[in-house]
N, C-alpha and C positions, 0 to 999 in steps of 0.2 A: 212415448217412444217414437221415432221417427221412422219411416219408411225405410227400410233395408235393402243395398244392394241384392236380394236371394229369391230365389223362387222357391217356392214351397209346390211341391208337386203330390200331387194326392191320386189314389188309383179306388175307384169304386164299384161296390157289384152287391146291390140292395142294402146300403150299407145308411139309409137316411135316418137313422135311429141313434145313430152313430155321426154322421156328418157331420151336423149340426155343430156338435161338440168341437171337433176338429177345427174346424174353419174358424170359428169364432176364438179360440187360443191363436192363433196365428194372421187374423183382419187384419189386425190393427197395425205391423209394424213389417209383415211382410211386405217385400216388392212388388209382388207379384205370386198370383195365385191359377195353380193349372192346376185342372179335377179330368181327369180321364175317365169316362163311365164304360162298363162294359156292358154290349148291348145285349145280354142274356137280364141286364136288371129288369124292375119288374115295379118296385117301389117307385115313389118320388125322388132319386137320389139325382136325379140332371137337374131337374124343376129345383130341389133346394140349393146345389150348388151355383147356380145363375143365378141366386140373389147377392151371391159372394164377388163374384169374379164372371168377367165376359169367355174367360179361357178356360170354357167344359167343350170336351171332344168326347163321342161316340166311340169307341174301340170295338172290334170284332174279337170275340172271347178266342181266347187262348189259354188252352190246358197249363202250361208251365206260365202263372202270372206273374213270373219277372219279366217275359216279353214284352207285356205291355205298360209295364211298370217301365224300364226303358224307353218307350216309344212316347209316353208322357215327358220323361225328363229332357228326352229331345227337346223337346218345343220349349224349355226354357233359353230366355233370354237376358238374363241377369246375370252376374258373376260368382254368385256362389247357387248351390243346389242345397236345399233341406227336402228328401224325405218324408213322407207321413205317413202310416196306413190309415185307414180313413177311422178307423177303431182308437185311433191316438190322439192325444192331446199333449200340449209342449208348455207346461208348467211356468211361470213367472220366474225363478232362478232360471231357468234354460233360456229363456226370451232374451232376457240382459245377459247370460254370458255370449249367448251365439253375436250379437250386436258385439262386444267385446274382440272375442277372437276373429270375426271376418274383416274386420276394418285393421287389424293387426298384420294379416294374412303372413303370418309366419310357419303357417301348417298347410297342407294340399288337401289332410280330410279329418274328420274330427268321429270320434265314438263315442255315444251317446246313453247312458244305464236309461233301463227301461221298469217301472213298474208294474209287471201285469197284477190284474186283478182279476181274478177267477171265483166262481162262486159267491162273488161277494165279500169276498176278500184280498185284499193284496198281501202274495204271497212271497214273503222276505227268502223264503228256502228252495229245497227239493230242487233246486237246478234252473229256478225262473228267476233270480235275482243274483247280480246287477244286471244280468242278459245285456249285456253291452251290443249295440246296434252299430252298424256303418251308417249315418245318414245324413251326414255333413259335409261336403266338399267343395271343391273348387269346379266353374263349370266344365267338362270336358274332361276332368280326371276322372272317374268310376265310371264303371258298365259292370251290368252283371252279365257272370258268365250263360244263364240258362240254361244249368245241366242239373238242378235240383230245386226242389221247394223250400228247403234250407237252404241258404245262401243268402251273403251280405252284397252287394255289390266290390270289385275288387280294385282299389283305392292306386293310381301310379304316383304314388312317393308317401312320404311320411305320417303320419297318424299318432293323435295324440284324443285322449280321454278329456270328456266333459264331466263336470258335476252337477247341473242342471238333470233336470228328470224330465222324460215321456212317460206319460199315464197309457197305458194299453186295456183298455176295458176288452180284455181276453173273454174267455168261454164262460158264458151268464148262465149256464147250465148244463144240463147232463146232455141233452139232446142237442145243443149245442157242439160240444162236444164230439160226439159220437157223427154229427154232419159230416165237421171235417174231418173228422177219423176214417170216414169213409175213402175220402177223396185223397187226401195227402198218403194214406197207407198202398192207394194203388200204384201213386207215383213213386213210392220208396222199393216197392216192389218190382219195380220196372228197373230202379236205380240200382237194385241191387240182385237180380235175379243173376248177374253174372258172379256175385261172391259166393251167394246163401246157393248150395248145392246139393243134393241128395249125397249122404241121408237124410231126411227132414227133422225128423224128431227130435234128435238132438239140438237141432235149433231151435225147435218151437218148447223146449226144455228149457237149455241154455240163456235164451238171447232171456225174455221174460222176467226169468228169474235174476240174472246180472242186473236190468234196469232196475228192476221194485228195490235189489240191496242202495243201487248205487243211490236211486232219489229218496229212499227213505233212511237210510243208516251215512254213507259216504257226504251226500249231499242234504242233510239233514233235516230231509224231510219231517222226521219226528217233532220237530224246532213249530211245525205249522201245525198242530195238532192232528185232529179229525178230515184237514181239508189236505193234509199233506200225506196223509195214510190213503186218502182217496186217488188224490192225485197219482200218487206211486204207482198205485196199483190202475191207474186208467192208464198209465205212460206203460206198462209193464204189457199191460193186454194190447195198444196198442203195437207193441214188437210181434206177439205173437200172431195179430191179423197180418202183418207184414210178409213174415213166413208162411202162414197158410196160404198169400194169394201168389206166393211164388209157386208155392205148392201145385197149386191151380193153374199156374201159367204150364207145369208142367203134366198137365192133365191128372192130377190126383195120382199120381205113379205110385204106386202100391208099396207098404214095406211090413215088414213082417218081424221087428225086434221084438225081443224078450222086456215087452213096457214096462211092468213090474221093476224089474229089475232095475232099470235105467233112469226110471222116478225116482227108487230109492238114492242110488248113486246118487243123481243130481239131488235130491233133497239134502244130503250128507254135505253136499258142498255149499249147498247155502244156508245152512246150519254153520258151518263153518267159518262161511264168510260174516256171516252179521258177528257173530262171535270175535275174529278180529277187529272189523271196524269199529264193534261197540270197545274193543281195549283202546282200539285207536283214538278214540275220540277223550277216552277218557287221558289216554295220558296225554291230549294236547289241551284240554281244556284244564289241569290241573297244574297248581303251580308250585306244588310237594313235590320236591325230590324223591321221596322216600315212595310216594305212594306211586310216579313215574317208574319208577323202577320196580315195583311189586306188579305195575298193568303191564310190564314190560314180559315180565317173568310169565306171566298168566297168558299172555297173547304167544308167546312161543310155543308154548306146550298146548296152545289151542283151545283152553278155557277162558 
């Protein structure tokens, strides 16, 4: 495959375990390759990416990393921009279609499904598949906005879906996990200390419980076995550290509800919700009228 008008822009922060893999999917046919290291690394991640490419820059860390994710993109000089986390690699169907649609140039930015693999497994359900990505465009069209750690970059014109895959070798453990659970719940906290309000409880009830129904029953989690029951429930605890450190932010302010009582409430409604969603699902995967109409019956009256 030949050389690509695109830069491939990659952002790194002790991620050389990982690099390797990245770069070497995208050597061979990329234009050009920019590696941004942030200088809080620690590993070999500058040292291995200068075997790739003469264009690694030093960055001074910054709490919100789409800044410097941006600030990488700048320094491209090619006509189209590819995205990477440095945790990614760009599959051989994704290689030949991106060559495809950029010499086409009939689109300004392209979306991309992403496979994570968590645990050791790549996870088809629970809310992480297709995870479609922004990370294809034309140069000069996207900027991310930098107002969250969620965020795509925000594309000026039209957008259209690739079939190619990125591999995302996501959270290779618990601890892993639980790292940036740390860090990303502070910032969501920060994000959201102006919604999530006193009284507290209610949310750190509420929010928890809505996620575990939504990635284990809505989003079918069930679908992943053991790793999607885990996941549910790490996505689920993640909501309620979220809420605690709003908590926190607002000095621990005291409240005094009737707990008992308000667990129960809320447990009645997620009793109630899996109960719909499990009729839900049945009467979308079934292809009997008859028995569509008996999970219909059942799901009204709340069994």
């Amino acid at each position: 495959m030949q050389k690509l008008d695109l830069s491939v822009c990659v952002l790194a922060l002790n991620e050389a375990k990982n690099l390797k893999k990245c770069l070497e999917s995208v050597k061979d046919w990329a234009g050009e390759i920019i590696v941004g290291v942030d200088d809080l690394t620690t590993d070999n991640s500058l040292t291995l990416a200068k075997q790739y490419t003469e264009r690694v820059f030093k960055l001074k860390h910054a709490e919100l990393f789409h800044e410097n994710k941006q600030k990488v993109v700048d320094r491209a000089t090619k006509s189209w921009v590819l995205w990477l986390d440095a945790d990614e690699q760009v599959d051989e169907d994704l290689a030949q279609e991106i060559g495809e649609v950029i010499k086409e140039k009939t689109t300004v930015g392209y979306l991309i499904p992403r496979k994570n693999y968590i645990f050791n497994k790549w996870i088809e359900n629970t809310g992480w598949y297709p995870d479609y990505q922004v990370r294809l465009w034309q140069k000069g069209k996207a900027r991310w906005e930098c107002k969250s750690i969620h965020e795509d970059p925000v594309i000026e014109g039209e957008t259209q879906k690739l079939n190619g895959h990125i591999s995302h070798l996501n959270y290779s453990s618990v601890s892993h996990f639980l790292d940036k659970l740390d860090k990303y719940t502070t910032l969501d906290a920060k994000r959201l200390s102006h919604e999530i309000k006193a009284p507290y409880y209610k949310h750190m009830l509420v929010r928890p419980l809505d996620e575990f129904v939504k990635r284990l029953v809505a989003l079918k989690g069930y679908k992943d076995g053991l790793h999607g029951l885990a996941l549910s429930l790490l996505q689920s605890f993640y909501e309620l550290v979220v809420v605690i450190k709003i908590w926190e932010m607002d000095k621990f302010k005291s409240e005094n509800p009737e707990v008992m009582k308000k667990v129960e409430k809320e447990g009645k409604k997620l009793s109630k919700a899996f109960k719909w969603w499990k009729r839900e699902l049945k009467i979308k995967e079934t292809g009997n009228q008859v028995v569509k109409i008996w999970n219909k019956s059942l799901r009204k009256f709340g069994l």
